[in-house]
C-alpha positions as CSV (number, residue, x, y, z in Angstrom):
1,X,-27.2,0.4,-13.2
2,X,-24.5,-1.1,-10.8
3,X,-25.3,0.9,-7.4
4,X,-26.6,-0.4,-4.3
5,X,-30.0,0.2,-2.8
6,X,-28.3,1.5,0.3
7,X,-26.8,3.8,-1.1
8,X,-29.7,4.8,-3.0
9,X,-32.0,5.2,0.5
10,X,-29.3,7.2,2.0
11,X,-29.4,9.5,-1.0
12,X,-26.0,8.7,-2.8
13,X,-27.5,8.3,-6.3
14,X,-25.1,8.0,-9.4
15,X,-25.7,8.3,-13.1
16,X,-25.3,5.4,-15.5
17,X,-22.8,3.9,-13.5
18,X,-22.8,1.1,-16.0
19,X,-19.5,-0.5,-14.4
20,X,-20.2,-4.7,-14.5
21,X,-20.9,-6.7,-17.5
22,X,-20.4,-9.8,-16.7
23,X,-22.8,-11.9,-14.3
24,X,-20.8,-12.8,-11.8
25,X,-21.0,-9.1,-10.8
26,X,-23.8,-8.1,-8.5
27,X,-26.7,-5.4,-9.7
28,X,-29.5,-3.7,-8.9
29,X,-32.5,-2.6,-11.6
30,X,-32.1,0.4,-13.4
31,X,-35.5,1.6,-12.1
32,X,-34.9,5.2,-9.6
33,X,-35.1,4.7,-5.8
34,X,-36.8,7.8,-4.0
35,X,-33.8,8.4,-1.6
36,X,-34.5,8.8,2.1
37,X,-32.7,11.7,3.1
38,X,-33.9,15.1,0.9
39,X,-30.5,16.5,1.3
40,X,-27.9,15.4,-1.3
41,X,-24.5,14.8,-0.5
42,X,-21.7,17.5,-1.7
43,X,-18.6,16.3,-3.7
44,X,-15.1,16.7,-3.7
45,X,-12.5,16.5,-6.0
46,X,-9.1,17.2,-4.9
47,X,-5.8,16.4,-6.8
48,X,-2.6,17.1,-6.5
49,X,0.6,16.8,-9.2
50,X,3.3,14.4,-8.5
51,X,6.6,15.6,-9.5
52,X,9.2,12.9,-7.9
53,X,8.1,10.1,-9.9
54,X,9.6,8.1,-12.6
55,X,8.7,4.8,-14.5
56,X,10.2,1.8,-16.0
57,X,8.2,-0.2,-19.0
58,X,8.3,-3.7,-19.2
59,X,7.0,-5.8,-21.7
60,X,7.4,-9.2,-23.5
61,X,6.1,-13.3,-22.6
62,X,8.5,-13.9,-19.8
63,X,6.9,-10.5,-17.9
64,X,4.7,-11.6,-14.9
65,X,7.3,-14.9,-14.6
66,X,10.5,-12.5,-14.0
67,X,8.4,-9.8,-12.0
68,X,7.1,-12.5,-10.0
69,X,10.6,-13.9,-8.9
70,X,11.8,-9.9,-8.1
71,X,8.7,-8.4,-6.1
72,X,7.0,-9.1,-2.9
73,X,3.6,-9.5,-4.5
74,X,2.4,-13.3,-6.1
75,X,1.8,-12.6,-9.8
76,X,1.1,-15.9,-11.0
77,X,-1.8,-17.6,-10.3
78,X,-0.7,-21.3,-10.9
79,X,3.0,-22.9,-9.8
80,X,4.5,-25.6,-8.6
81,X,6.9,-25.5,-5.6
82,X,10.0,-26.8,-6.4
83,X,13.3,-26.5,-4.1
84,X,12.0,-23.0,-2.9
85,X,11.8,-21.9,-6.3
86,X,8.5,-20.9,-8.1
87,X,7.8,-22.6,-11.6
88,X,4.9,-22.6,-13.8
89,X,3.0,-25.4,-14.4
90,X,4.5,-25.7,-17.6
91,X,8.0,-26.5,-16.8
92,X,7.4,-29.0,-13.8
93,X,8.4,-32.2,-15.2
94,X,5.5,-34.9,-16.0
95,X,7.4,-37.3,-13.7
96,X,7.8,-35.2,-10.6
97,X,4.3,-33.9,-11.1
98,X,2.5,-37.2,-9.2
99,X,4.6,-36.1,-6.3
100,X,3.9,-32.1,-6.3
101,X,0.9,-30.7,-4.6
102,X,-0.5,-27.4,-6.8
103,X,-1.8,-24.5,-5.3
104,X,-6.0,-24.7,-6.5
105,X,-7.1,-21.0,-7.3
106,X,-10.6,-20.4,-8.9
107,X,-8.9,-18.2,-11.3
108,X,-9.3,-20.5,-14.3
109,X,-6.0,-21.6,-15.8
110,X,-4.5,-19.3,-18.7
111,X,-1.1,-18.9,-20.5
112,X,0.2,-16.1,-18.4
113,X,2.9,-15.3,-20.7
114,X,0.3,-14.5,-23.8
115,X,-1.9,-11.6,-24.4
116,X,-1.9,-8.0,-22.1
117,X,-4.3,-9.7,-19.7
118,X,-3.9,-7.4,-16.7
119,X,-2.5,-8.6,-13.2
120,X,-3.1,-11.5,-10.8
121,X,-4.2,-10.2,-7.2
122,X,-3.9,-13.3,-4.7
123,X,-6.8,-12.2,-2.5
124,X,-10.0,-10.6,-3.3
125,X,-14.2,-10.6,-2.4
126,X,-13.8,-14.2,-3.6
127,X,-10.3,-15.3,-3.3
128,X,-7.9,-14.4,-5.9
129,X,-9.0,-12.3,-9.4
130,X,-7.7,-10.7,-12.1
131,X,-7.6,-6.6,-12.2
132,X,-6.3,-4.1,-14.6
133,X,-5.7,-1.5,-12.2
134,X,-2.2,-0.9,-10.0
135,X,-0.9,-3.2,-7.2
136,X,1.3,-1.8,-4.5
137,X,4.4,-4.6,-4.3
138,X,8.0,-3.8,-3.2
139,X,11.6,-4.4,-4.0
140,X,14.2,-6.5,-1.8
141,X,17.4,-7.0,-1.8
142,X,19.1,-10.3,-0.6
143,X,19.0,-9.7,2.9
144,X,15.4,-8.6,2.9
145,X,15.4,-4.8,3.1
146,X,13.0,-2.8,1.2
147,X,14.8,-1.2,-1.8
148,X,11.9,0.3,-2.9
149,X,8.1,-0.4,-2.5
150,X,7.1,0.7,-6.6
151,X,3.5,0.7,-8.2
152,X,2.6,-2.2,-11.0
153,X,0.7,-1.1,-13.1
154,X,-0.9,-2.9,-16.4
155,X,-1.5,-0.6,-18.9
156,X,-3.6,0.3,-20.8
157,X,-5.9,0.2,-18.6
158,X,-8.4,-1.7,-20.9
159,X,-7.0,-4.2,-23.7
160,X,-8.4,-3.8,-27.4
161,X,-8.2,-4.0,-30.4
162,X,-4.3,-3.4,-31.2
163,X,-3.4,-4.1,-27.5
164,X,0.0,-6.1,-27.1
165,X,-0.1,-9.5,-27.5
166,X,1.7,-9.9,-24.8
167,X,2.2,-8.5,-20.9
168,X,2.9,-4.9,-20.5
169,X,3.8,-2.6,-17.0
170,X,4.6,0.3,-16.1
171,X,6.7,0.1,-12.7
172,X,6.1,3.4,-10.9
173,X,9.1,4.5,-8.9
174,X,10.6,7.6,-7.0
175,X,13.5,9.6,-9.4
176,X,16.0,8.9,-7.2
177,X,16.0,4.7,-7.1
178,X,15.1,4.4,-10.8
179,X,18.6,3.5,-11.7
180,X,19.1,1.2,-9.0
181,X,15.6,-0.8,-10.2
182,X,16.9,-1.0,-13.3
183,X,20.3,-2.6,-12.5
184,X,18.0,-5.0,-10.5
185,X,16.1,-5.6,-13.7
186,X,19.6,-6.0,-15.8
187,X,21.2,-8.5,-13.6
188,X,18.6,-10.8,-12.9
189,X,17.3,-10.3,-17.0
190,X,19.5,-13.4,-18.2
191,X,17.3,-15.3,-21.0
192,X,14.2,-14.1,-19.9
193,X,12.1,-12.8,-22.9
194,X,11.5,-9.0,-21.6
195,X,12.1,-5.8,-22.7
196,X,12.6,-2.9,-20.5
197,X,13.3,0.9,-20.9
198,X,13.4,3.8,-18.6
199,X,10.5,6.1,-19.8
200,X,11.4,10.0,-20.6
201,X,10.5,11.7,-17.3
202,X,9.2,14.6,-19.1
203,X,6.6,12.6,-20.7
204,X,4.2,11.1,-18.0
205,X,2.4,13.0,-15.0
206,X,1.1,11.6,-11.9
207,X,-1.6,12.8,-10.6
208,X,-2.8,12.1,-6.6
209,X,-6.8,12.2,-6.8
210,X,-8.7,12.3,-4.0
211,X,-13.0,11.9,-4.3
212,X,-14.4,12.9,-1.5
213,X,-18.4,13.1,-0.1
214,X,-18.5,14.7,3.5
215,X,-22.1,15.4,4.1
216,X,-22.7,11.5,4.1
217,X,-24.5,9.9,6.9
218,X,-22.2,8.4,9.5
219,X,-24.1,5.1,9.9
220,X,-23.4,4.1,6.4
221,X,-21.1,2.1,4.7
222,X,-18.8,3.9,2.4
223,X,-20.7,3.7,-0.6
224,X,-17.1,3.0,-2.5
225,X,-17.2,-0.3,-1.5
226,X,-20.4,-1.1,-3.3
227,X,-19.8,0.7,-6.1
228,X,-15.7,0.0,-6.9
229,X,-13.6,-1.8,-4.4
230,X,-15.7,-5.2,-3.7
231,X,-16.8,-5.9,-7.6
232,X,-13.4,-4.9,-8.4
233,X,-12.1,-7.6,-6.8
234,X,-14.4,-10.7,-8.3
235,X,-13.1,-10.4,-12.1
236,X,-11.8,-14.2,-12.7
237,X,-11.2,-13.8,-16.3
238,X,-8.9,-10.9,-18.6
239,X,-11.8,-10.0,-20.1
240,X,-13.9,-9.5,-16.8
241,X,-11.3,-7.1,-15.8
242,X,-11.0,-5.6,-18.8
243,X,-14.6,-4.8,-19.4
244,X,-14.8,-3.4,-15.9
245,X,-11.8,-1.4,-15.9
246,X,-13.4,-0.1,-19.2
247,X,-16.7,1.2,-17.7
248,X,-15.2,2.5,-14.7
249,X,-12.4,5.0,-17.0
250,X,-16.1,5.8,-18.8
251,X,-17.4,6.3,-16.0
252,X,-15.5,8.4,-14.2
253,X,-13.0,9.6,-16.4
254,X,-14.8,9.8,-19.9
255,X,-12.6,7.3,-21.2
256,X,-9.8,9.6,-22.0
257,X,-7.0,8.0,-23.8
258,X,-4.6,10.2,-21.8
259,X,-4.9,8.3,-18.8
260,X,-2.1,5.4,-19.0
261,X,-2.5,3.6,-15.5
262,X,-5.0,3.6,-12.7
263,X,-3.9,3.0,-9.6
264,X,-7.1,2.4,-6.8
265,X,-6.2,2.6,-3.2
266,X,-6.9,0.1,-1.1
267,X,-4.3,0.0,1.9
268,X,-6.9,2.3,3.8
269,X,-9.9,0.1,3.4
270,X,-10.1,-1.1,7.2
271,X,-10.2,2.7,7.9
272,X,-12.4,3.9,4.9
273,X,-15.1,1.1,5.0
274,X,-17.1,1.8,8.0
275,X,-16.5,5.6,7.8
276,X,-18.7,6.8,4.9
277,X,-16.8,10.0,4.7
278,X,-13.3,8.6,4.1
279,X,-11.9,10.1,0.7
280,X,-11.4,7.3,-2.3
281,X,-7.7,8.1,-3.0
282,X,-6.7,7.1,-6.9
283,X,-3.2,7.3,-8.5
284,X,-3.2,8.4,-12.8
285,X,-0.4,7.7,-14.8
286,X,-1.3,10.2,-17.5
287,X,0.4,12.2,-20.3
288,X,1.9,15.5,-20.0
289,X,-0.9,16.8,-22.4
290,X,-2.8,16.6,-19.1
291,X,-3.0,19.7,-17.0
292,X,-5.9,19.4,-14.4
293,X,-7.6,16.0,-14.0
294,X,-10.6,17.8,-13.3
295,X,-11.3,18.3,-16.7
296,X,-11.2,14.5,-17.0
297,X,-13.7,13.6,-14.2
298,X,-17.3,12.7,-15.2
299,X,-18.8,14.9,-12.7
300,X,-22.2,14.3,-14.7
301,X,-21.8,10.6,-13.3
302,X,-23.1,11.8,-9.7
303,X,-26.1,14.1,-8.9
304,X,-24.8,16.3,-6.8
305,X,-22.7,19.4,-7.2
306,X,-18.6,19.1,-6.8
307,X,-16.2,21.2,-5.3
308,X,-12.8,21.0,-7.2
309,X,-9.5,21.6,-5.4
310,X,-6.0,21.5,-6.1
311,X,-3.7,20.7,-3.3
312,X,0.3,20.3,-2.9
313,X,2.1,17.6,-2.6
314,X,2.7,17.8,1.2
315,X,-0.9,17.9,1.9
316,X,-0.9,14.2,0.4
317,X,2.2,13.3,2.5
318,X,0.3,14.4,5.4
319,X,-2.7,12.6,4.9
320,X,-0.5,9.3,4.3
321,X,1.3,9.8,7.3
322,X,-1.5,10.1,9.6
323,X,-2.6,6.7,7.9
324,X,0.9,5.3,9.1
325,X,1.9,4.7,5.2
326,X,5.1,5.3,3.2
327,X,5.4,5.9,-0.4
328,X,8.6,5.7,-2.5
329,X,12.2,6.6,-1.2
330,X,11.3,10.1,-0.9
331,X,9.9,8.6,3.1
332,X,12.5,6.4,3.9
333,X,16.3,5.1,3.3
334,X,16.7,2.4,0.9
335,X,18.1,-1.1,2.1
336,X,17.4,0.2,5.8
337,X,14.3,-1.2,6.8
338,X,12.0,-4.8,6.8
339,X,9.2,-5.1,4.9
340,X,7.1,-6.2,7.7
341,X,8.3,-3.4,9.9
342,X,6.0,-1.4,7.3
343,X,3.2,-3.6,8.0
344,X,2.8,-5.0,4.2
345,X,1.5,-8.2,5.6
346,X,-1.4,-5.8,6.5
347,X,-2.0,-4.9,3.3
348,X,-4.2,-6.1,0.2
349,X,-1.7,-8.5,-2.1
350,X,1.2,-6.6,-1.2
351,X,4.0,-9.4,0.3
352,X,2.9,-13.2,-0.3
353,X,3.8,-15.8,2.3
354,X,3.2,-18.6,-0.1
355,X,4.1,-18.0,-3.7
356,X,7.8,-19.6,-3.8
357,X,10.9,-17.7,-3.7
358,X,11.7,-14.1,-4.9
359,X,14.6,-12.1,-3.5
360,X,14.4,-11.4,0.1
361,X,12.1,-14.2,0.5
362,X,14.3,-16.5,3.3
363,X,14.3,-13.7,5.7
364,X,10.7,-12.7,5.1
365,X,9.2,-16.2,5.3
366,X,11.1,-16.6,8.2
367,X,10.1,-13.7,10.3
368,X,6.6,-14.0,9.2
369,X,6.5,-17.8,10.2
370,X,8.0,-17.0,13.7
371,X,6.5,-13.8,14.8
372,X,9.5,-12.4,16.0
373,X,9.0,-8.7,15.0
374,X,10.5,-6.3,17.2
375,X,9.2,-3.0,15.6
376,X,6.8,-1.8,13.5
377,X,5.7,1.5,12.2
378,X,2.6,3.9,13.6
379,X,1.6,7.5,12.8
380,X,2.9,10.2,15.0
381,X,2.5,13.4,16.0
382,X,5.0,16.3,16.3
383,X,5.0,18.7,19.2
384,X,7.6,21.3,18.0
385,X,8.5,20.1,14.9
386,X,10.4,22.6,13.8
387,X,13.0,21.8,16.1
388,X,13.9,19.0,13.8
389,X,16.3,18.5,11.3
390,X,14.9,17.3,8.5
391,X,17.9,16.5,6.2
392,X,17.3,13.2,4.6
393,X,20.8,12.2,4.6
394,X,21.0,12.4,8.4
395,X,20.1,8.7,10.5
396,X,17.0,8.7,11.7
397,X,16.2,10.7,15.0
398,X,16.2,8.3,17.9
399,X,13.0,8.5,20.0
400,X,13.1,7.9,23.6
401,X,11.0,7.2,26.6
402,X,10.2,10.3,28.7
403,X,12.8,10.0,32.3
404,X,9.5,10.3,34.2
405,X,7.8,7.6,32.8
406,X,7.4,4.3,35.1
407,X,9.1,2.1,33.1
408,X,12.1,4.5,32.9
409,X,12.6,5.0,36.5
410,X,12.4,1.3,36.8
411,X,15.2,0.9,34.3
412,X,16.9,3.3,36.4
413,X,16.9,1.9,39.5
414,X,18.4,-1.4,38.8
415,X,21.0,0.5,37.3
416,X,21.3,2.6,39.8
417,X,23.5,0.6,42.7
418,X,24.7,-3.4,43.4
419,X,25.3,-4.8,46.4
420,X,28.9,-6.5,46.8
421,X,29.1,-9.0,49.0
422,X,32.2,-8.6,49.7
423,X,31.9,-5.5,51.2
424,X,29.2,-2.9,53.2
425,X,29.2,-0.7,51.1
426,X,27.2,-0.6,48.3
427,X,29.0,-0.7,44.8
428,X,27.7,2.0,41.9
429,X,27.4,0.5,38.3
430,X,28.4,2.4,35.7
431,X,24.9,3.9,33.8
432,X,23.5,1.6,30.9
433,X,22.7,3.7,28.1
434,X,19.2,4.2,27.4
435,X,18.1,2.1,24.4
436,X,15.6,4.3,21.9
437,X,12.3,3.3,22.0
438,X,12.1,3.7,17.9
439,X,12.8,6.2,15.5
440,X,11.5,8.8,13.2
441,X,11.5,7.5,9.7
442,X,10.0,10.8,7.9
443,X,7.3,13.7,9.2
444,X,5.9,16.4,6.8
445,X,5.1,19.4,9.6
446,X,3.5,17.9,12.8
447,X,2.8,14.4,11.4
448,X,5.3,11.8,10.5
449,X,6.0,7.5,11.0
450,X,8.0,6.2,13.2
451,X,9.4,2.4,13.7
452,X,8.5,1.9,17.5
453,X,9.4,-1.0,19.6
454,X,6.5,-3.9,19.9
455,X,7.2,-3.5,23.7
456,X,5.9,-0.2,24.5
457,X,3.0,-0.6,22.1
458,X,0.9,-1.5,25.3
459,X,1.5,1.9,27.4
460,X,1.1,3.4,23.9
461,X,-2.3,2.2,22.9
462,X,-4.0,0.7,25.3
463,X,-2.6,2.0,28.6
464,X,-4.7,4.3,30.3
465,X,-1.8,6.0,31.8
466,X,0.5,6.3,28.6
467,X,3.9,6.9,28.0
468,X,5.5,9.9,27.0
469,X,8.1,9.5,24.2
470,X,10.8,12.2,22.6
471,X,13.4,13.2,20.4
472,X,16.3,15.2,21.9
473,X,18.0,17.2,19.0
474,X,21.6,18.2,18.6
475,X,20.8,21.6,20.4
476,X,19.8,19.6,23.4
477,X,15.8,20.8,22.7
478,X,13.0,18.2,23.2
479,X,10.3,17.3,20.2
480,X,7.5,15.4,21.9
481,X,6.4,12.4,19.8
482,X,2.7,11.1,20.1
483,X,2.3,7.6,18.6
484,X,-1.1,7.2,17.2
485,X,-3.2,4.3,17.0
486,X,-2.7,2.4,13.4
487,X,-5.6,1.1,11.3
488,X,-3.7,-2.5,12.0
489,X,-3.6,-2.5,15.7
490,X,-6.4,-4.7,17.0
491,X,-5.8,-7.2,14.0
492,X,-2.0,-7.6,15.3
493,X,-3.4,-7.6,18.8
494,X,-5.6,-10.5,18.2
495,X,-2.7,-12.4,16.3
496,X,0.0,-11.6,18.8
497,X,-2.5,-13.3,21.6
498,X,-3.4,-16.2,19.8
499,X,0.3,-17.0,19.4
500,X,1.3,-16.4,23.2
């Protein structure tokens, strides 16, 4: 049985959790562990449907090579670089290759264009591995705006017997930037040996799951790390990641051959790890046969009871907002913001600073290489929320220092007069305009993300006196906006010293 003997003694006890096959995987005997703690643990199983979401299918040798020149994320594990450009090993010329340093990976070398092998992840429990379950990467256009941030995700999620013989996706996008993705994928198509297809919205259904275990002990670790998101991340081999994606759809979701695409989040995992409470959030691609992935889950799996809830939509967008994330173009413009204003270089394998060029890559490379950032997004909170309007075509609501706040009134008073020297008197300057101190990118109810300015995170987070921050509406009415900590902060805080 794969389970950890600390989460055994703290009395988190699953059934037949047969997830690893392969040795390089860690285990524990099969034999039962009396469990510590007499009370067991309650479940809970939320999900919610998500309507807004449409996918593209792409398939053929040439896959991982073309995807890997488009998106942020590094999809191939071995490459040459070549005049900024990313080859495969394959095409570098024998001559040139005395002269060209390659990247060393402890993914063993493969034919990436051959057989449905799953997806390359550039940084894992033990460097890079191979996965068969969604990455989070994102679209750029040439200037290096997001277009879109999209879902990758292999599927199936377990090859077979009568599996393609070849790479296979499923991009997951929001309905209203499908087109646009799929001109991308048109134009930059030439002779690349792909095949892609807009799939019939009716026919898929994504499905927000959330597993959840809130009577856990607070001094414990997760127990999702030693049971799914660390061993998930040591496959070195397609068939290490297929076997393990295998037991884990047994495992948890019968092995239903509904389910198209598992998608395992892991942009929360610096707040999730240490707080053994933390819901496991999970993204299914299924299809529309499915009507509550309830009746999928393996509840049998765990020895506890479950409680099974359905939520809406904007429950999910809440909970993602107060974990400063974005998903889709349903949160945010396209073409209007930097990737690294939305912190991907915070998150797991989403934007590579090494794998060659892609679109968008100059600017990117450039402003992760020099640090100079001068905005990124946080959680917020919404005092009067409803004052707001929330039309999605309108700019996004400036935000503003309070007038009372220190720095303010400073600002203020050097605006406020000059002396002339040629003269007694004293010479009024005309008043500088107030530049915003962010702005509101999206809010569902009292939550939301903002873009604030790297130079008030100080009296944000970590003054003891903070500042207060607003938007003032058309009407002239005030919406007080609370910046929240993010998950990110003391890792940026450490990086933004060691560079000064």
């Amino acid at each position: 049985m794969f389970i950890s003997t600390r989460c055994r003694n703290k009395g988190f006890i699953l059934r037949n959790f047969v997830w690893a096959k392969s040795s390089i995987f860690r285990s524990v005997s099969n034999q039962s562990v009396q469990p510590k703690v007499a009370t067991k643990p309650d479940g809970i199983f939320s999900y919610a449907l998500i309507d807004n979401k449409s996918y593209i299918k792409i398939r053929g040798p040439d896959t991982v090579k073309f995807l890997n020149g488009l998106i942020t994320s590094k999809l191939l594990p071995n490459f040459i670089k070549k005049n900024l450009t990313t080859i495969e090993n394959s095409e570098a010329s024998p001559e040139n290759d005395k002269n060209k340093a390659t990247l060393n990976v402890p993914v063993p070398e493969f034919d990436a264009s051959l057989g449905n092998w799953g997806l390359y992840n550039e940084t894992g429990t033990q460097g890079p591995y191979i996965s068969r379950f969604g990455l989070y990467s994102a679209f750029l256009n040439g200037k290096g705006k997001l277009i879109t941030d999209t879902i990758v995700y292999p599927t199936p999620v377990s090859a077979s017997e009568g599996t393609p013989n070849y790479p296979e996706y499923l991009l997951e996008l929001h309905e209203n930037v499908v087109d646009r993705i799929l001109h991308v994928l048109q134009t930059h198509k030439l002779a690349s040996k792909i095949k892609f297809e807009k799939i019939d919205h009716l026919s898929l259904k994504n499905w927000n799951v959330e597993i959840q275990f809130p009577n856990l002990p607070e001094d414990m670790e997760n127990p999702w790390f030693d049971n799914l998101l660390d061993p998930m991340a040591l496959a070195k081999t397609s068939e290490d990641a297929s076997n393990f994606a295998a037991n884990v759809l047994q495992s948890l979701f019968k092995s239903d051959p509904r389910i198209l695409g598992v998608y395992v989040e892991r942009r929360t995992e610096s707040i999730s790890r240490h707080n053994s409470t933390f819901p496991q959030s999970f993204r299914l691609v299924t299809s529309q046969q499915v009507e509550d992935p309830s009746k999928l889950f393996n509840f049998d799996v765990f020895e506890f009871s479950f409680q099974t809830k359905k939520t809406n939509p904007a429950e999910i967008r809440q909970r993602r907002f107060q974990n400063g994330l974005v998903d889709s173009t349903q949160d945010y413009k396209p073409e209007t913001l930097l990737p690294l204003e939305l912190n991907f270089d915070f998150l797991p394998n989403t934007i590579s600073t090494n794998k060659g060029c892609y679109v968008g890559q100059e600017l990117t490379a450039r402003t992760y290489a020099t640090g100079i950032l001068r905005k990124r997004l946080v959680p917020v909170k919404l005092e009067n929320h409803s004052l707001l309007n929330t039309d999605p075509e309108k700019k996004y609501a400036e935000i503003h220092l309070d007038s009372t706040s220190t720095i303010e009134k400073d600002l203020a008073h050097l605006d406020s007069a000059a002396v002339n020297p040629f003269s007694n008197k004293t010479a009024a300057l005309p008043k500088r305009k107030q530049r915003p101190a962010g702005s509101l990118i999206a809010n569902e109810g009292q939550y939301g993300v903002a873009l604030l300015r790297i130079e008030h995170f100080s009296a944000a987070f970590s003054s003891d006196d903070p500042v207060e921050f607003s938007i003032t509406t058309a009407k002239g009415e005030n919406v007080k906006v609370i910046p929240q900590r993010p998950f990110w902060f003391e890792n940026w805080q450490e990086n933004n010293d060691l560079c000064k």
